[in-house]
C-alpha positions as CSV (number, residue, x, y, z in Angstrom):
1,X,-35.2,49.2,7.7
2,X,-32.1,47.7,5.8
3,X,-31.3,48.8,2.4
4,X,-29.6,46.3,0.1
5,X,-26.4,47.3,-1.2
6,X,-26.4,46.9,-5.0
7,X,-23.5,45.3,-5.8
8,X,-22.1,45.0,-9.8
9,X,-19.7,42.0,-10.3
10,X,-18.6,41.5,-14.2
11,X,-20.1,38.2,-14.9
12,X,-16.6,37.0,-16.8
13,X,-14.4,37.8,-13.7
14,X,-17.4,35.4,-11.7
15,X,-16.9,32.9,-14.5
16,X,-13.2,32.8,-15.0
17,X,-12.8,32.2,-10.9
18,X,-15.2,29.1,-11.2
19,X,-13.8,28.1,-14.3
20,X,-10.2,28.1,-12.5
21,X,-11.2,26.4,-9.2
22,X,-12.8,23.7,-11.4
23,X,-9.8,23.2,-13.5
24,X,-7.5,23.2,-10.0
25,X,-9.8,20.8,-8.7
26,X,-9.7,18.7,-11.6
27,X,-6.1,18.9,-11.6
28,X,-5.8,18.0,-8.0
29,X,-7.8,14.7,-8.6
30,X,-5.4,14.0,-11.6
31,X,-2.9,14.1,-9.7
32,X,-4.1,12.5,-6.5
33,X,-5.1,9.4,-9.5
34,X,-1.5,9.6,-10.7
35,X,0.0,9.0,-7.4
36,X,-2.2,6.4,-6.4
37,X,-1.5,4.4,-9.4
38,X,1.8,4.6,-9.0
39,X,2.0,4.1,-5.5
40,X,-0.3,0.6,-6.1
41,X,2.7,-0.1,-8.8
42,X,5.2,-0.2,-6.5
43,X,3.0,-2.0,-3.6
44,X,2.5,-5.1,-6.7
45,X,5.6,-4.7,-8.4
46,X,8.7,-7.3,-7.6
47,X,10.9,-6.9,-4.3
48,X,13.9,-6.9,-6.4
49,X,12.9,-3.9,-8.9
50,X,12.0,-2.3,-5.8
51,X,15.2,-2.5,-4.4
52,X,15.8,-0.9,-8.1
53,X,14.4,1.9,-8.2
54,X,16.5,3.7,-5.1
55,X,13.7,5.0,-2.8
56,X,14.6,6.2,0.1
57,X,14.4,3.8,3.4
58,X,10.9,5.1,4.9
59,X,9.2,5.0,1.7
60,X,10.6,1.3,1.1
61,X,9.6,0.6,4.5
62,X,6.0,1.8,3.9
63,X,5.9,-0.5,0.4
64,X,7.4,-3.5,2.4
65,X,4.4,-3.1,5.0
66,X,1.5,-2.6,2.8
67,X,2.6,-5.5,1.0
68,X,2.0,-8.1,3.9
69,X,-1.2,-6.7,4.9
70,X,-4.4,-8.4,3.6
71,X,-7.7,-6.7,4.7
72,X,-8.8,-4.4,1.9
73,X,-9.9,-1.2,3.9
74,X,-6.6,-1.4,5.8
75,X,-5.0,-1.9,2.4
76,X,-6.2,0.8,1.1
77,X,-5.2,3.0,4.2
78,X,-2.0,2.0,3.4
79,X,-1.7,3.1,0.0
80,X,-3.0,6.0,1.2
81,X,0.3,6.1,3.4
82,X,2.4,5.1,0.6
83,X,0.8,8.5,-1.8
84,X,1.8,11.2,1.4
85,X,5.2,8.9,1.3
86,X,5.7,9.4,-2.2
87,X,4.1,12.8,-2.6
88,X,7.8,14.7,-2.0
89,X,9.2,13.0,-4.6
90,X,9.2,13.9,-8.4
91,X,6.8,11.4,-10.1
92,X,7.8,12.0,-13.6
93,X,11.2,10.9,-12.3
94,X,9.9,8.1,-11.0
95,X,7.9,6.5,-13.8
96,X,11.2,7.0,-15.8
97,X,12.8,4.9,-13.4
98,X,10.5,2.1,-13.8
99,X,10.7,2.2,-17.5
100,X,14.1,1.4,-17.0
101,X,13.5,-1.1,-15.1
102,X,10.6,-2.7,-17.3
103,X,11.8,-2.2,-20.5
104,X,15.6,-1.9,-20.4
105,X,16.1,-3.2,-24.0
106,X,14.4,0.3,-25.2
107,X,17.3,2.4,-23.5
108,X,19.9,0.0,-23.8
109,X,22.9,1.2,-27.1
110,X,22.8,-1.2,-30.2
111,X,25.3,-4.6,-30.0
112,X,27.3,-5.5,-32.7
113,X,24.7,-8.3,-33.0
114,X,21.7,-5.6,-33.3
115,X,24.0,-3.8,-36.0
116,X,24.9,-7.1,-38.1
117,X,21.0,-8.0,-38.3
118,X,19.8,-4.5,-39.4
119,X,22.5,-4.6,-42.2
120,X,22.1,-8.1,-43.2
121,X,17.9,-7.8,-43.2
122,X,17.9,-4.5,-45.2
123,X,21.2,-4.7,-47.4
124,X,21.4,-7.9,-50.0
125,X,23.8,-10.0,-51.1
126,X,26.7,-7.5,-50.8
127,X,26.0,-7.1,-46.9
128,X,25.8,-11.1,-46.5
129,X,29.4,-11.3,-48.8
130,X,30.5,-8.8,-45.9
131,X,29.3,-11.2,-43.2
132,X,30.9,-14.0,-44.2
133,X,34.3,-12.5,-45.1
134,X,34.6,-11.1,-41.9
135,X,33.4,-14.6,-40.1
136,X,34.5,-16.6,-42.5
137,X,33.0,-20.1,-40.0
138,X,29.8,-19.0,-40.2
139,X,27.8,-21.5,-42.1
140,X,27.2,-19.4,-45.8
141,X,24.1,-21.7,-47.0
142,X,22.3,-21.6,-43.1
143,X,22.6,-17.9,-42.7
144,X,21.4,-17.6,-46.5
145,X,17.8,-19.5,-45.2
146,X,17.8,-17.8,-42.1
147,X,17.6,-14.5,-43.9
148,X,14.8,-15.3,-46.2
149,X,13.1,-16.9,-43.6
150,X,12.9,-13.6,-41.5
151,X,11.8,-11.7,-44.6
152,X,9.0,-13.4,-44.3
153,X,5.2,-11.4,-44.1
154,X,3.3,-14.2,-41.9
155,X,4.7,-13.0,-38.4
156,X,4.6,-16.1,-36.1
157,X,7.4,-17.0,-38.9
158,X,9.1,-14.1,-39.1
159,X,9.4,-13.9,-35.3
160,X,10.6,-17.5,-34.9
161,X,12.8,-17.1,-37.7
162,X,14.6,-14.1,-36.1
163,X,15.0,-15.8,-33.0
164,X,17.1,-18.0,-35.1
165,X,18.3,-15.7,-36.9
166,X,19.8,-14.1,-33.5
167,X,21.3,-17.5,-32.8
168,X,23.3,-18.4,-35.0
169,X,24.6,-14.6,-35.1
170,X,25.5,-14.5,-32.1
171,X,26.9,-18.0,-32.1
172,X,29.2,-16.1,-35.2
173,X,30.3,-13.2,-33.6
174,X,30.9,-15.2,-30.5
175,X,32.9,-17.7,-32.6
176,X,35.3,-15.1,-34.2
């Protein structure tokens, strides 16, 4: 006859080891969903940005492929191709690269232009006397309307007005 062996196990030790595979496991999908987005970024993005973002010859061989195929199970097999691909790689690293790419007005420095519109749309009269002694051909009266125009609240206005704004500024600066 067997005897059962009595064993004790501290029910938070149990718990803590569930609680840690869970969170690995939850981790591991996050991670697996992060990849896979990117990698189905890169598969829709433009050929030129992908020539952009420097990635290494087999992993811009694997894009270019699993962009001409059509089927959506064998797409999907090769994003799947495209994730162990990218998997070596640093993705944070990555996803700054194609914020670059997207948005390069948010990394680019400030233009003369950029610094004459702050200070003529926050400073008064003083910053506008500035303006026009150091461009003296601007058009005084123009640039006066352009201004309060693009003070405006109602923002279709206010965005087509500093369009024209950035116009005629640059037509200035270009002009001096």
């Amino acid at each position: 006859m067997r005897k059962l062996i009595e064993t004790t196990v501290d029910p938070a030790l149990e718990e803590e080891d569930l609680t840690s595979r869970t969170d690995a496991r939850t981790e591991r999908r996050r991670s697996e969903a992060a990849w896979a987005e990117f990698a189905k970024t890169l598969v829709t993005m433009s050929e030129r940005h992908l020539l952009r973002m420097q990635l290494g010859e087999e992993l811009l061989r694997v894009v270019q492929d699993t962009r001409r195929i059509t089927s959506p199970g064998a797409k999907n097999r090769a994003l799947r191709l495209v994730r162990s691909a990218l998997r070596g790689l640093d993705l944070q690293q990555l996803r700054e690269r194609l914020e670059d790419l997207s948005h390069p007005s948010t990394r680019r420095a400030p233009t003369a232009l950029d610094d004459w519109r702050a200070r003529l749309l926050e400073g008064g009269e003083s910053e506008l006397a500035t303006f026009i002694d150091t461009y003296p051909k601007v058009d005084r009266q123009r640039l006066r309307t352009l201004l309060r125009n693009a003070k405006k609240s109602d923002p279709v206005a206010q965005k087509k007005a500093l369009g024209v704004l950035n116009q005629a500024l640059r037509g200035a600066l270009s002009g001096a």
